[in-house]
C-alpha positions in Angstrom: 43.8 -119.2 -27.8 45.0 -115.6 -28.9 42.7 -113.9 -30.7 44.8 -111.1 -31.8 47.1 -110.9 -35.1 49.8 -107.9 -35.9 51.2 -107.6 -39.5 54.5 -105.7 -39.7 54.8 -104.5 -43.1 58.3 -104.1 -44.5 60.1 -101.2 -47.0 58.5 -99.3 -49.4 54.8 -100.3 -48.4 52.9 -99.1 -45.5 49.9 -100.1 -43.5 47.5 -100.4 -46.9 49.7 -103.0 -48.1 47.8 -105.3 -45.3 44.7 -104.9 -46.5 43.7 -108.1 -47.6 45.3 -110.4 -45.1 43.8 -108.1 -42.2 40.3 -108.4 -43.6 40.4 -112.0 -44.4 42.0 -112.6 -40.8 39.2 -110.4 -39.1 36.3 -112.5 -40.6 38.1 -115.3 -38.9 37.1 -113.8 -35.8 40.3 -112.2 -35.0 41.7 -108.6 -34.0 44.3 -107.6 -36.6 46.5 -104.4 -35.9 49.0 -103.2 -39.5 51.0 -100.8 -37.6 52.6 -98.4 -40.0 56.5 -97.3 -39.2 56.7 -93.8 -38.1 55.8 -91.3 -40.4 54.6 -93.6 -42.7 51.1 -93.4 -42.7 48.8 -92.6 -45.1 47.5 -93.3 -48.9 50.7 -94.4 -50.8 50.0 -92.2 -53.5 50.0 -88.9 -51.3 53.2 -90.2 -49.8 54.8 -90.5 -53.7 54.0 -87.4 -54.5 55.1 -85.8 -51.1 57.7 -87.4 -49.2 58.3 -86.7 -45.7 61.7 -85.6 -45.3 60.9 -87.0 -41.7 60.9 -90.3 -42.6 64.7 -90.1 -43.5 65.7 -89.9 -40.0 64.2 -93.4 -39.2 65.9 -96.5 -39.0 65.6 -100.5 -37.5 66.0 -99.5 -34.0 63.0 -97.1 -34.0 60.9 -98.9 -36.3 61.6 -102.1 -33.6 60.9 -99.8 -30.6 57.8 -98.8 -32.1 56.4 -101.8 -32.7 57.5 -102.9 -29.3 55.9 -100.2 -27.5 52.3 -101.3 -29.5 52.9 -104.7 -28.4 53.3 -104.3 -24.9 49.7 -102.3 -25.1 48.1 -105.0 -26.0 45.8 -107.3 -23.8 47.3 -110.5 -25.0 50.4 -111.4 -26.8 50.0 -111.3 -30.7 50.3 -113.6 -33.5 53.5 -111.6 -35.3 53.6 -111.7 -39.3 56.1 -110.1 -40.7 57.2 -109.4 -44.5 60.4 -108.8 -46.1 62.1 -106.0 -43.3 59.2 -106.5 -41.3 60.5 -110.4 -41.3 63.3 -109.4 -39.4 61.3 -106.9 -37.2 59.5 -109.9 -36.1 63.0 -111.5 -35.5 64.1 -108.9 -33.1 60.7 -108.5 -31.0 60.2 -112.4 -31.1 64.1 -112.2 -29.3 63.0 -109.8 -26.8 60.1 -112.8 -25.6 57.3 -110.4 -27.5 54.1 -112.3 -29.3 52.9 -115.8 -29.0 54.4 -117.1 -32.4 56.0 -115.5 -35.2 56.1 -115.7 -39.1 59.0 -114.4 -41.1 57.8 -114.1 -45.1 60.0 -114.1 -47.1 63.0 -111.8 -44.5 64.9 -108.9 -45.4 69.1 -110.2 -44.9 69.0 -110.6 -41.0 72.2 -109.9 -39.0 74.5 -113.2 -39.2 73.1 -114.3 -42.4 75.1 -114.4 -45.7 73.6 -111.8 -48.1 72.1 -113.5 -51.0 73.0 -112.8 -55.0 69.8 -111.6 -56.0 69.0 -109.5 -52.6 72.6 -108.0 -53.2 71.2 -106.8 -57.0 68.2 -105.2 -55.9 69.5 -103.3 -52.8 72.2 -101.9 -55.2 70.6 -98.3 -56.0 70.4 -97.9 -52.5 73.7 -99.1 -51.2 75.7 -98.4 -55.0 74.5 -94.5 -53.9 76.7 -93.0 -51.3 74.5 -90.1 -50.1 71.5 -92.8 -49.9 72.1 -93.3 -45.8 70.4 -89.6 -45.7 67.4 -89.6 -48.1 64.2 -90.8 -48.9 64.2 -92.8 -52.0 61.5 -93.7 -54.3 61.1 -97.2 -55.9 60.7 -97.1 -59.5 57.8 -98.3 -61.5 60.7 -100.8 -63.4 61.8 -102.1 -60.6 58.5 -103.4 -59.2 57.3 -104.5 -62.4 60.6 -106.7 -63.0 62.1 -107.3 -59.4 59.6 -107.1 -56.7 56.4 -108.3 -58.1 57.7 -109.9 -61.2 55.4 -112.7 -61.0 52.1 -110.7 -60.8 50.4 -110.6 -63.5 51.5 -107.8 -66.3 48.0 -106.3 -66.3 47.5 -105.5 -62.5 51.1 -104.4 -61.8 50.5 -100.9 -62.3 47.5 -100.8 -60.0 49.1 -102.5 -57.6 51.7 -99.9 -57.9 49.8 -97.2 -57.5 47.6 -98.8 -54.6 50.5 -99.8 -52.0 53.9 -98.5 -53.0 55.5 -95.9 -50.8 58.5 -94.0 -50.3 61.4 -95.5 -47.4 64.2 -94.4 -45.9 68.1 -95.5 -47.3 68.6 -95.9 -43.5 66.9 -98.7 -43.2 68.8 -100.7 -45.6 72.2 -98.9 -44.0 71.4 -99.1 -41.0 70.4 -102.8 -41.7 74.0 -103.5 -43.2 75.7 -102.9 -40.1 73.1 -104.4 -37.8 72.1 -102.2 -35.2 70.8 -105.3 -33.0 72.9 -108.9 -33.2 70.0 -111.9 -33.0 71.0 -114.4 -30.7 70.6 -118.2 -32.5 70.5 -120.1 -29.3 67.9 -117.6 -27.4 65.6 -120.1 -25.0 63.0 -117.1 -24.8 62.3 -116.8 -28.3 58.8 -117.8 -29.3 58.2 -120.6 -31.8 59.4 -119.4 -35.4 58.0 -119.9 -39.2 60.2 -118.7 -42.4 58.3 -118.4 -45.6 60.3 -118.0 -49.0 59.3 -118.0 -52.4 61.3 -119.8 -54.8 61.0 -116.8 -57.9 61.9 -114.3 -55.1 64.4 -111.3 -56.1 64.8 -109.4 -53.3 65.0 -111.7 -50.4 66.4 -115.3 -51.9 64.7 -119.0 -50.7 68.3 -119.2 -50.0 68.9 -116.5 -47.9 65.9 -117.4 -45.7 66.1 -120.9 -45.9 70.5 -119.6 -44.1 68.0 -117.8 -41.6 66.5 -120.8 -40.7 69.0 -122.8 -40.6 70.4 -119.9 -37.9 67.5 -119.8 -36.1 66.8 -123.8 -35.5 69.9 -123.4 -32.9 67.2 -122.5 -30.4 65.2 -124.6 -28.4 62.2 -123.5 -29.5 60.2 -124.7 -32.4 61.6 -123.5 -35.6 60.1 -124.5 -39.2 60.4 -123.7 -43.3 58.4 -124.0 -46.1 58.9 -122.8 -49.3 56.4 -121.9 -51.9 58.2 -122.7 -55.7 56.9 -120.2 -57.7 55.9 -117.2 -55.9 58.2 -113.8 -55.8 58.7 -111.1 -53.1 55.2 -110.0 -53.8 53.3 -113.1 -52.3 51.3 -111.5 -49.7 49.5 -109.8 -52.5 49.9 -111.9 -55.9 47.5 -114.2 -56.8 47.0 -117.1 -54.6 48.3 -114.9 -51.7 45.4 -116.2 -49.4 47.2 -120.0 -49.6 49.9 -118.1 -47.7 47.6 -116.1 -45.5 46.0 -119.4 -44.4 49.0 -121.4 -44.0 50.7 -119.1 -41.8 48.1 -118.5 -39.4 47.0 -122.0 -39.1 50.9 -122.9 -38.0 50.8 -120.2 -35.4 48.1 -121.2 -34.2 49.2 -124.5 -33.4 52.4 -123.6 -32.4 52.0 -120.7 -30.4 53.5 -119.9 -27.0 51.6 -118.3 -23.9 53.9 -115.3 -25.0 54.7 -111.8 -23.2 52.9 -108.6 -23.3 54.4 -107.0 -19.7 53.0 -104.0 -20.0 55.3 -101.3 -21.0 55.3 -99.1 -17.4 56.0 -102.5 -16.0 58.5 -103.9 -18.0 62.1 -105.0 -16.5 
């Protein structure tokens, strides 16, 4: 049984935004790795109040090579979680044979998949601005409190603001628009698959994942759904987020694959 877990956090959160599920996972007895993208790591407030111009520059393909690379240093192949972007992260490395199962809460739009209404509204002030492909763009404190985590409770939404939000990149929703790597449906290597959507979800619609799915269970390997009713985008961290934590480790576990970790100086 593998023994270790990697959470792939998605846009505008970084490594912090983990917190919970890694330390609930590691006094399971597991090793847990929240690999930030590049140049985002740190406390989300220092990164708010000084974005790295850096971080503009970075996009899907070397978010995905990144991971990759952390992946193929490990001793055994990963359990891969993924939220939102990181959903489809863990799309393209489970395609590439990497990680001994995969679960894709509540996905980003992945390449092939029909872009949702209510994903289409909240990626609008990125892709309504035509200089956004270039900068690094702030989330606003509105926005969480009435699209991302609308369902949190009103009275912890600003702390949870001010704990995990970041800055991210325009590229990465660009960039994601004109998908820089096609998944292929029918791939025999993939490793068995889990979508998670939330039925109040306004950035990434049950509908849109539940068409990712659908896309997905043209491969051979195992490929499930389940949707939790009432929980938004922010599930991983709203109330009753350990339900989810528990749910999706437990499948994995029982699903999992022997996996592939070649190491990278020895990969094909």
């Amino acid at each position: 049984m593998t023994k270790t877990i990697m959470l792939i956090h998605g846009a505008w959160l970084n490594s912090k935004g983990w917190e919970n599920w890694k330390a609930r996972y590691e006094a399971k007895g597991f090793t847990v790795h929240t690999p930030d993208w590049p140049h985002d790591e740190g406390e989300p407030a220092d990164l708010r109040a000084n974005p790295r111009k850096i971080l503009a520059k970075v996009g899907p393909k070397q978010i995905v090579a990144s991971l990759e690379e952390k992946i193929r240093a490990l001793p055994e192949a990963p359990i891969l979680i993924g939220h939102s972007a990181g959903g489809v992260w863990t799309q393209y490395l489970l395609q590439r044979g990497l990680g001994a199962a995969g679960v894709a809460i509540d996905p980003a739009p992945a390449p092939g998949v029909p872009l949702g209404f209510n994903a289409a509204m909240s990626a609008g002030f990125v892709l309504f601005d035509p200089l956004a492909y270039g900068k690094v763009i702030q989330m606003s404190r509105k926005f969480f409190k009435t699209r991302f985590a609308q369902a949190l409770p009103e009275e912890m939404k600003d702390d949870h603001y001010d704990r995990y939000i970041v800055p991210t990149a325009g590229k990465v929703y660009w960039d994601g628009i004109l998908a820089p790597e096609k998944l292929v449906w029918k791939n025999p290597k993939r490793p068995p698959l889990l979508l998670i959507a939330g039925g109040r979800d306004l950035i990434a619609d049950a509908s849109m994942t539940k068409a990712n799915y659908k896309a997905q269970k043209k491969a051979p390997s195992l490929t499930e759904f389940k949707l939790y009713p009432d929980r938004s985008h922010w599930t991983c961290a709203e109330p009753g987020w350990e339900e989810v934590a528990d749910f999706a480790l437990d499948w994995a576990l029982k699903n999992k694959s022997n996996g592939n970790v070649t190491p990278i100086g020895r990969a094909a």
